[in-house]
VOROPA-177599 format. One line per 8 residues: their letters; for each residue x, y, z of N, C-alpha, C. Coordinates in steps of 0.1 Angstrom, whole numbers. Each point is the difference from the previous one (the first is absolute). Layout:
<rs>
a	X/Y/Z/X/Y/Z/X/Y/Z | ... $
</rs>
This chain:
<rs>
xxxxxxxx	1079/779/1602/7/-4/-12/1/11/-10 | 14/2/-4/2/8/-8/-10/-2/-19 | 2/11/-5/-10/-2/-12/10/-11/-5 | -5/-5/-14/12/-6/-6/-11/8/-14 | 14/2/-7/2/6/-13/1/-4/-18 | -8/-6/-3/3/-5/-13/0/9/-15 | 13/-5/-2/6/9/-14/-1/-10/-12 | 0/6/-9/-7/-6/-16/18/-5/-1 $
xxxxxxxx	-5/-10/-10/15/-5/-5/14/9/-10 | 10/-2/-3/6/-11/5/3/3/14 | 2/-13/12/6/-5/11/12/-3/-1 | 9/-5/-13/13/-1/4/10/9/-6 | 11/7/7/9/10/-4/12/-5/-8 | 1/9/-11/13/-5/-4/11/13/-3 | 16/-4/-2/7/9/-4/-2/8/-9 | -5/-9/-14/-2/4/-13/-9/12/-2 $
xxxxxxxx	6/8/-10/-5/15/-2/-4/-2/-14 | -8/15/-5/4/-2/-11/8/5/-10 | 13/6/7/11/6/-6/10/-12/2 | -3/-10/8/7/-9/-1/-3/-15/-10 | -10/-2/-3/-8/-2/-12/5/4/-10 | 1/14/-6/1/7/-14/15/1/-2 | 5/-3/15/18/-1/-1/5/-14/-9 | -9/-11/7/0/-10/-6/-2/-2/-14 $
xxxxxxxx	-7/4/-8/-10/2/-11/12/9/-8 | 8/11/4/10/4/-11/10/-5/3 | 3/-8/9/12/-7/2/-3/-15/-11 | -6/0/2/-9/-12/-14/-3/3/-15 | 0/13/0/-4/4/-16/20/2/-2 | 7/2/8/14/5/-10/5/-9/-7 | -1/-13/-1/5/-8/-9/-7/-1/-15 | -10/9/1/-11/3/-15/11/13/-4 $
xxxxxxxx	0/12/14/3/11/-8/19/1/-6 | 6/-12/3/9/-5/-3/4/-2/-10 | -10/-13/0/0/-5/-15/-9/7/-12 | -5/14/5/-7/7/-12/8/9/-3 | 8/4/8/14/9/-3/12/-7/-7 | 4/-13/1/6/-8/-10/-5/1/-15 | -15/-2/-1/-3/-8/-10/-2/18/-10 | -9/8/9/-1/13/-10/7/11/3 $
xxxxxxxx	12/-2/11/6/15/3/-6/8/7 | 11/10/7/0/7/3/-16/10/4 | -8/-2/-13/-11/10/-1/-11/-8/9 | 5/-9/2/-12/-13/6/1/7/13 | 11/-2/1/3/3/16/-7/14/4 | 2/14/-8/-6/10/-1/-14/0/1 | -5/-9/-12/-14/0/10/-7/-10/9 | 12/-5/5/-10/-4/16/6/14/9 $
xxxxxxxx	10/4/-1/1/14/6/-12/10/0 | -4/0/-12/-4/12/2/-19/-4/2 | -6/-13/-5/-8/0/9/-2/-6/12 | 13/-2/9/-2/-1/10/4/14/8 | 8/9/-7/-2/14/9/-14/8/-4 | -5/0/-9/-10/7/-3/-13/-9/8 | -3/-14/-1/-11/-3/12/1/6/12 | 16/-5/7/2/8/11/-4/17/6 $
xxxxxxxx	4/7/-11/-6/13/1/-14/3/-7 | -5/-7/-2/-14/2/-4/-2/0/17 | 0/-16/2/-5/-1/16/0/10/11 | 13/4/-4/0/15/12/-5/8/-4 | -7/4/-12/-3/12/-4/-17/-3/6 | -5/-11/-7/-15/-1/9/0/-4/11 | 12/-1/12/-3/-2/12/-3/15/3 | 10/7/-7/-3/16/4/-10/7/-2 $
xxxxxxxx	-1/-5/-12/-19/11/-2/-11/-8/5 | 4/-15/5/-17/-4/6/5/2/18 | 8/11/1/7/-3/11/-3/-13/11 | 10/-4/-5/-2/-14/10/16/1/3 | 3/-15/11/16/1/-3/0/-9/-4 | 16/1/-9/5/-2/-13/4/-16/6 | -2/-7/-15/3/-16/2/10/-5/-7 | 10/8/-3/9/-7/-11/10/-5/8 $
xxxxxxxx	0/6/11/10/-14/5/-8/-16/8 | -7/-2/-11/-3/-14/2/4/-9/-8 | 5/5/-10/8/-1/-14/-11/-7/-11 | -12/1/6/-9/-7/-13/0/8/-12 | -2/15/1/4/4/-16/12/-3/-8 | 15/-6/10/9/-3/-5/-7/-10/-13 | -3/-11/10/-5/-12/-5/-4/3/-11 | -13/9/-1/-9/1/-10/9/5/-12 $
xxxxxxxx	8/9/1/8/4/-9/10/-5/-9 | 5/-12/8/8/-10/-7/-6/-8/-8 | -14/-5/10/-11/-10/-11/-4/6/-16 | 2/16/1/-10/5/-10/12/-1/-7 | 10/2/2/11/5/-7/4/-19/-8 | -1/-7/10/1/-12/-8/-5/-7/-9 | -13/7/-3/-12/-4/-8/-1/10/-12 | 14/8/1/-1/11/-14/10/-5/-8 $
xxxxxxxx	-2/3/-18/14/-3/-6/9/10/5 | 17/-6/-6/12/12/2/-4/14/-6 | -4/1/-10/-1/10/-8/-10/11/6 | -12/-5/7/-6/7/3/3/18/7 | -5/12/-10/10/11/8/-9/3/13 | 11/6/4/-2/-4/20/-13/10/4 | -4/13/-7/-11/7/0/-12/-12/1 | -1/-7/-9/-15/-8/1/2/-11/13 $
xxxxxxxx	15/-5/5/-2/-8/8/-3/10/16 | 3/10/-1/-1/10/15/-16/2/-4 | -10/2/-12/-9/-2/3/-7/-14/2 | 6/-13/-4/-7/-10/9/6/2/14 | 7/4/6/3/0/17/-12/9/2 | -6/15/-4/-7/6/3/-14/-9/-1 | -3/-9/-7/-16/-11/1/4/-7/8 | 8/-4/0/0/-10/10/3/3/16 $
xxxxxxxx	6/7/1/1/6/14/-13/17/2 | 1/4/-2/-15/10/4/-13/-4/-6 | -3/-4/-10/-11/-9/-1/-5/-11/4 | 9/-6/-7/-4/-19/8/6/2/16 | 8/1/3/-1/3/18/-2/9/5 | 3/13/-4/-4/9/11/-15/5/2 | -3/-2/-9/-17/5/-8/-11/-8/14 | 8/-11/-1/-7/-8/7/2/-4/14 $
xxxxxxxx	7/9/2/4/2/17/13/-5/4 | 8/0/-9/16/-8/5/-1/-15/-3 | 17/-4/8/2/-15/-3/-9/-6/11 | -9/-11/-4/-8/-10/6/-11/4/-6 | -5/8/-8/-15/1/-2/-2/5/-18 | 13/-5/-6/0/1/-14/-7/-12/-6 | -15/2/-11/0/-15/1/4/-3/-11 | 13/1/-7/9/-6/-11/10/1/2 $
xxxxxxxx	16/-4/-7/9/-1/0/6/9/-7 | 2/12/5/4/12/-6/12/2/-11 | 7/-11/-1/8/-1/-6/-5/-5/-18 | -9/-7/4/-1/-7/-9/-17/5/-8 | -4/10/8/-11/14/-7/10/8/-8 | 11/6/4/6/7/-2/7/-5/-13 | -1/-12/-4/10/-1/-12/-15/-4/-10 | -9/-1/4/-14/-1/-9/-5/12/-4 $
xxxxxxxx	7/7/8/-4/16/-4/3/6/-13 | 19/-5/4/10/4/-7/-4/-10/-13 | -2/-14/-2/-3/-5/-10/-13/7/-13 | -8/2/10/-15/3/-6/6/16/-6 | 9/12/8/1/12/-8/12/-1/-8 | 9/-10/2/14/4/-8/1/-14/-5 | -3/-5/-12/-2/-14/0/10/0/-7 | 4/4/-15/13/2/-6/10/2/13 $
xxxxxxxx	6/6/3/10/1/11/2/-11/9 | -13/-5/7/-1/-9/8/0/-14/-6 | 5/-3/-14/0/-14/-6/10/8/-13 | 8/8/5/13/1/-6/12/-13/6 | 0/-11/-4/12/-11/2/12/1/-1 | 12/1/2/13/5/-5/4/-21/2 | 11/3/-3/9/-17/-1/10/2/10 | 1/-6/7/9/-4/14/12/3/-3 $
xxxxxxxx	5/7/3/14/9/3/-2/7/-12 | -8/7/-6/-4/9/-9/11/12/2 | 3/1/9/14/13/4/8/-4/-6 | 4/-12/-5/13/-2/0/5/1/-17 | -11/4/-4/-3/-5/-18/-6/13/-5 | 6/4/-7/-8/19/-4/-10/-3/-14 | 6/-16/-4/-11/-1/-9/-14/-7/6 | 0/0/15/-13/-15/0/-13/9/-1 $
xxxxxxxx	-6/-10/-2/-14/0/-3/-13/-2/6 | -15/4/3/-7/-1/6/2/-16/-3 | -10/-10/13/-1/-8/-1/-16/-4/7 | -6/-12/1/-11/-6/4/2/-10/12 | -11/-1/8/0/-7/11/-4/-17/-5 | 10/-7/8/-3/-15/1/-10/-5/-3 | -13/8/6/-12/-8/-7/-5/0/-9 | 8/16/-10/-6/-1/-11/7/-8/-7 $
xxxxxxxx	15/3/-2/10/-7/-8/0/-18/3 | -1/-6/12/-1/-11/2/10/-9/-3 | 11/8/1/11/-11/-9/13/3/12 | 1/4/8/4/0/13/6/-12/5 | 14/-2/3/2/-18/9/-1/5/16 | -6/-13/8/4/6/12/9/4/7 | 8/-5/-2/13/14/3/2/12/2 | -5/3/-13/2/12/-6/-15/11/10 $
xxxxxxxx	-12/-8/4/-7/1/10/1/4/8 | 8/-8/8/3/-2/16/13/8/1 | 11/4/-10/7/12/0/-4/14/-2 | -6/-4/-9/-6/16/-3/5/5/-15 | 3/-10/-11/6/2/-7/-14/3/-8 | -10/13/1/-10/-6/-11/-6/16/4 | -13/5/-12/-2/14/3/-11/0/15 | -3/11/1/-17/5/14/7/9/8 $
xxxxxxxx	-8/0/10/6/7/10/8/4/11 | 11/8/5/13/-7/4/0/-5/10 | -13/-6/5/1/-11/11/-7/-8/0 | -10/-1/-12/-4/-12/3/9/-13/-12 | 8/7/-8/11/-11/-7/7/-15/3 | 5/5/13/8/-7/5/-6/-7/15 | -2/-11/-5/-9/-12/7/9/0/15 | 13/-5/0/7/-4/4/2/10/15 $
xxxxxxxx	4/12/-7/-1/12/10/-15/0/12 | -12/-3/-10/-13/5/12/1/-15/9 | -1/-12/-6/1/-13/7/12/1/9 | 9/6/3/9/3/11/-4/9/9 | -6/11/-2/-7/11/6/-14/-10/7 | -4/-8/-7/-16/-4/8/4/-11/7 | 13/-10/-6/5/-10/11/5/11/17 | 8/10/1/0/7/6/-11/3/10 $
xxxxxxxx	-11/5/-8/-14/9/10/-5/-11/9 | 1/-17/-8/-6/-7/9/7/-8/7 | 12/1/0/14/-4/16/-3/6/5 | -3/16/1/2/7/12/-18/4/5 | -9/-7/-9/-16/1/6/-7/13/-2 | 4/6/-11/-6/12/-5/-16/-2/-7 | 4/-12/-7/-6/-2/-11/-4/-17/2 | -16/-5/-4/-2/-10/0/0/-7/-13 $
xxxxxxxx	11/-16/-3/-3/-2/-13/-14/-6/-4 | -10/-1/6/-8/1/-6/-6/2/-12 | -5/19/4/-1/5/-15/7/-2/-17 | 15/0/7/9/1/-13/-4/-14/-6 | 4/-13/7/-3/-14/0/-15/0/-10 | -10/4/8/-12/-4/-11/-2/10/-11 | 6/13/-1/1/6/-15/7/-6/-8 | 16/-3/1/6/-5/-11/-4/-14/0 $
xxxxxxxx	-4/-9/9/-6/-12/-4/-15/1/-10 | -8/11/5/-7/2/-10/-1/5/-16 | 11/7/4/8/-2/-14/5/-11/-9 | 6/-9/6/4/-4/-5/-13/-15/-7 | -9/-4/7/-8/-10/0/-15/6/-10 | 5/10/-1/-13/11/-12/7/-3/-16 | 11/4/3/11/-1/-13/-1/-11/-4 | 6/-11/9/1/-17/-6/-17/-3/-6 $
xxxxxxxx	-11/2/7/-14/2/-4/0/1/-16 | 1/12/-2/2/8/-10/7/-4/-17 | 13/-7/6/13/-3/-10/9/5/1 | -2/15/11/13/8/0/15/-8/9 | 11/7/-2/9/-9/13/-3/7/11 | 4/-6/8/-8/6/18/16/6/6 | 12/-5/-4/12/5/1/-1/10/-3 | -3/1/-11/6/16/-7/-10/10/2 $
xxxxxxxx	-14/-5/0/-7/10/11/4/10/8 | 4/-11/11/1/10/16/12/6/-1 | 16/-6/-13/10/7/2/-2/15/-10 | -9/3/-7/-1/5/-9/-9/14/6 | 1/12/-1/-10/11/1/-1/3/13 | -8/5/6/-1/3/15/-6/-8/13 | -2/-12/-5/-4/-15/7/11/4/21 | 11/-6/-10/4/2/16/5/12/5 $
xxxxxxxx	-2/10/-3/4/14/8/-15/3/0 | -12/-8/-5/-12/6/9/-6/-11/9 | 4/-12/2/-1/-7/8/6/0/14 | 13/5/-7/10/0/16/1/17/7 | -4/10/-6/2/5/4/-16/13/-1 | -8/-2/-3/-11/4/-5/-15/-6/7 | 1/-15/-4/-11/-4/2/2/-6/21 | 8/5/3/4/1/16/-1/9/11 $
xxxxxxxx	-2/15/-11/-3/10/8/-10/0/14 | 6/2/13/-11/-6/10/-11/11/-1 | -7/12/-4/-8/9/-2/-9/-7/-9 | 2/-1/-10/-10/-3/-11/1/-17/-5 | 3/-8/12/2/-14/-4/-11/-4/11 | -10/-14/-1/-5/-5/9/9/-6/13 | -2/1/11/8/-5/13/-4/-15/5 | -3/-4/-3/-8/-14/2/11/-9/-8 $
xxxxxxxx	1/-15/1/9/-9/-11/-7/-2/-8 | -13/-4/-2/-10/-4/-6/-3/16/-13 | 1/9/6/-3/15/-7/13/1/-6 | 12/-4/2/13/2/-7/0/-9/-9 | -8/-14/-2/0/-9/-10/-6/4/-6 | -12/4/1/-13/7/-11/9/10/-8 | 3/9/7/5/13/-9/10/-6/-6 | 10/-9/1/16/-5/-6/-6/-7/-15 $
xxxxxxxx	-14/-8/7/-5/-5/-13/-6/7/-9 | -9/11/3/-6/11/-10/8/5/-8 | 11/7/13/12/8/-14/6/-12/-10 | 0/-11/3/3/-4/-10/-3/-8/-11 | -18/0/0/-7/-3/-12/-4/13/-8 | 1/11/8/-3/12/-3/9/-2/-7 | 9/4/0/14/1/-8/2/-7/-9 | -4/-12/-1/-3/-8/-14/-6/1/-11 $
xxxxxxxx	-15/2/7/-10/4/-6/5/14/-6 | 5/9/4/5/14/-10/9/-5/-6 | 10/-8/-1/16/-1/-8/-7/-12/-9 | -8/-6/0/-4/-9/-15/-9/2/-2 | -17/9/0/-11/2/-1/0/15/-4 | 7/9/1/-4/13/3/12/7/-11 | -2/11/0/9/4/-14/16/9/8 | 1/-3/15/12/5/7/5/-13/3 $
xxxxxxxx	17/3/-5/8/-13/6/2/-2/14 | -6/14/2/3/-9/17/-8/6/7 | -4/-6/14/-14/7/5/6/-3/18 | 10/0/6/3/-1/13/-6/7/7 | 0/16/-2/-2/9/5/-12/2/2 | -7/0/-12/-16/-4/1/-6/-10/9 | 4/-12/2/0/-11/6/0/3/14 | 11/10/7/3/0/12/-11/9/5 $
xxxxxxxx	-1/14/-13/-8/9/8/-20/-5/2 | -3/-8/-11/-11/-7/6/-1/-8/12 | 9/-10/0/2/-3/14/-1/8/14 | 7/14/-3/0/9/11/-15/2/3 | -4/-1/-12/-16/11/3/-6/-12/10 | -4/-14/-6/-5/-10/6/5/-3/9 | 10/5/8/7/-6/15/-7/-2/10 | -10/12/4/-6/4/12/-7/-16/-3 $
xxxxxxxx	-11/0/-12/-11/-9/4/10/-14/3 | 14/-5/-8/4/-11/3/6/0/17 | -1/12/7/3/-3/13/-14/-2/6 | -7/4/-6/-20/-2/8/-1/-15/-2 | 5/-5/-11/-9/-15/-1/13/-9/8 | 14/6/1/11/-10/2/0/-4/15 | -7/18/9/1/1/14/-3/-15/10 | 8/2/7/2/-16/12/-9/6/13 $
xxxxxxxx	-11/-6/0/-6/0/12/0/5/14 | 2/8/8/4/3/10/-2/-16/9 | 10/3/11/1/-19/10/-8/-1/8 | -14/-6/-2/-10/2/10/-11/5/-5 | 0/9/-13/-11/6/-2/-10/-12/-6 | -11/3/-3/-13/-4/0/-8/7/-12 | -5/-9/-9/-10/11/-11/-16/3/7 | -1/12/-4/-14/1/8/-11/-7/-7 $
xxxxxxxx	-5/-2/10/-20/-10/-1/-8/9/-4 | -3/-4/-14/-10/11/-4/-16/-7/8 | -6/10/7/-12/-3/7/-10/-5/-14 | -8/-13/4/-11/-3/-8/-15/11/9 | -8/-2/-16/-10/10/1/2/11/-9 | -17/4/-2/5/16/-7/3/11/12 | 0/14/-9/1/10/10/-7/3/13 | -14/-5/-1/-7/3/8/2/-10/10 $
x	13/-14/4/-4/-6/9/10/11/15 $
</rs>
């Protein structure tokens, strides 16, 4: 009888890549970069350009000095690039945004051995970077079609100002950053990831639910919550990341629900209006242990009998 051969999991094959994955994922972010080119112009659009070319060539630059071969055609720095770029104001000049592509892609990923073994969401280190060193710049607000008016004026985010209709919401008619404004745009992009099985609603489901049942708690409105600030562009498109997200359904509810008491707890307890990002990147850290306690039993296995007696029996 021949040997027989046993291989560790997974056992079942599929088409899916992960360039076919991240194809999906900017085919799902264009209705944000759309509507952030409507709402702030032209410059919006420039910088998802240019930090998604500049992640891009970062990537090739440390494939080449850690010589390995080069990963950018897997298009996850695309990804990363557009995420960071969506999480910056219009104004922001493009110098500080090519250095969040540079933290976020050779630090937070490559540092750490490439895509699969980053344990955060590089997109969203990269704009905590950029927050913590350029904070004026990085909470510079302009007013939605600000191009179009040579007199307009800085403006404030939804959560501080609070006087926002939802409408104005769920269009994008309000200040932050040029993607997380417009509600309307990411909820078409995340209805999207989960028709075609990218993405499980899970996570998104128990963050903005937990959003919203913290707020009503509270006094706050639970609407204007999740349409307001970076709620649903870090739900849908952040707190999904399959690298730094637990894999389990039970680990995707935990973390859906953390980021979003986390997030609470900063935006009405803490002296920042908004704390998403914070939210998501603690979650990242605590993933591992939520896949240790969430893990499903192998079929068959058995806990072992601890022997009675001391050492000496």
């Amino acid at each position: 009888m021949e040997n027989l051969n046993v291989y560790s999991s997974p056992h079942r094959a599929s088409s899916r890549t992960t360039q076919s994955v991240m194809l999906h994922v900017i085919i799902a972010l264009i209705p944000a970069i759309v509507a952030a080119t409507i709402i702030y112009g032209f410059r919006a659009l420039m910088l998802v350009l240019v930090t998604t070319a500049s992640a891009v060539v970062w990537e090739a630059l440390c494939c080449i000095v850690m010589k390995k071969k080069t990963t950018i055609d897997d298009l996850s720095a695309v990804v990363t690039g557009i995420l960071l770029a969506l999480n910056l104001p219009a104004t922001l000049p493009f110098w500080m945004a090519a250095i969040g592509s540079f933290v976020a892609i050779c630090i937070v990923k490559e540092l750490f051995g490439g895509l699969g073994k980053n344990f955060a969401n590089p997109a969203i280190v990269g704009r905590i970077v950029l927050m913590l060193s350029f904070t004026s710049a990085m909470t510079n607000w302009v007013q939605p079609f600000y191009y179009k008016d040579a007199d307009a004026v800085a403006t404030a985010t939804p959560l501080v100002t609070k006087s926002e209709g939802y409408l104005d919401l769920l269009l994008g008619n309000c200040g932050g950053t040029i993607g997380e404004v417009c509600a309307l745009a990411i909820l078409i992009g995340g209805i999207y990831l989960v028709a075609v099985k990218v993405i499980s609603p899970v996570t998104p489901i128990a963050f903005l639910g937990s959003v919203m049942i913290f707020s009503f708690l509270v006094g706050e409105d639970p609407v204007y919550q999740i349409l307001s600030g970076g709620v649903m562009l870090g739900a849908v498109f952040m707190a999904t990341d399959y690298v730094t997200t637990p894999v389990t359904k039970l680990g995707k509810l935990i973390f859906g629900l953390g980021c979003g008491i986390i997030t609470c707890v900063i935006r009405f307890y803490c002296s920042m209006a908004e704390g998403v990002s914070f939210a998501i990147l603690f979650m990242n850290i605590v993933t591992p242990f939520i896949d240790m306690a969430t893990k499903s039993r192998p079929f068959g296995a058995k806990k072992a009998e601890k022997k009675a007696g001391g050492a000496d029996d």
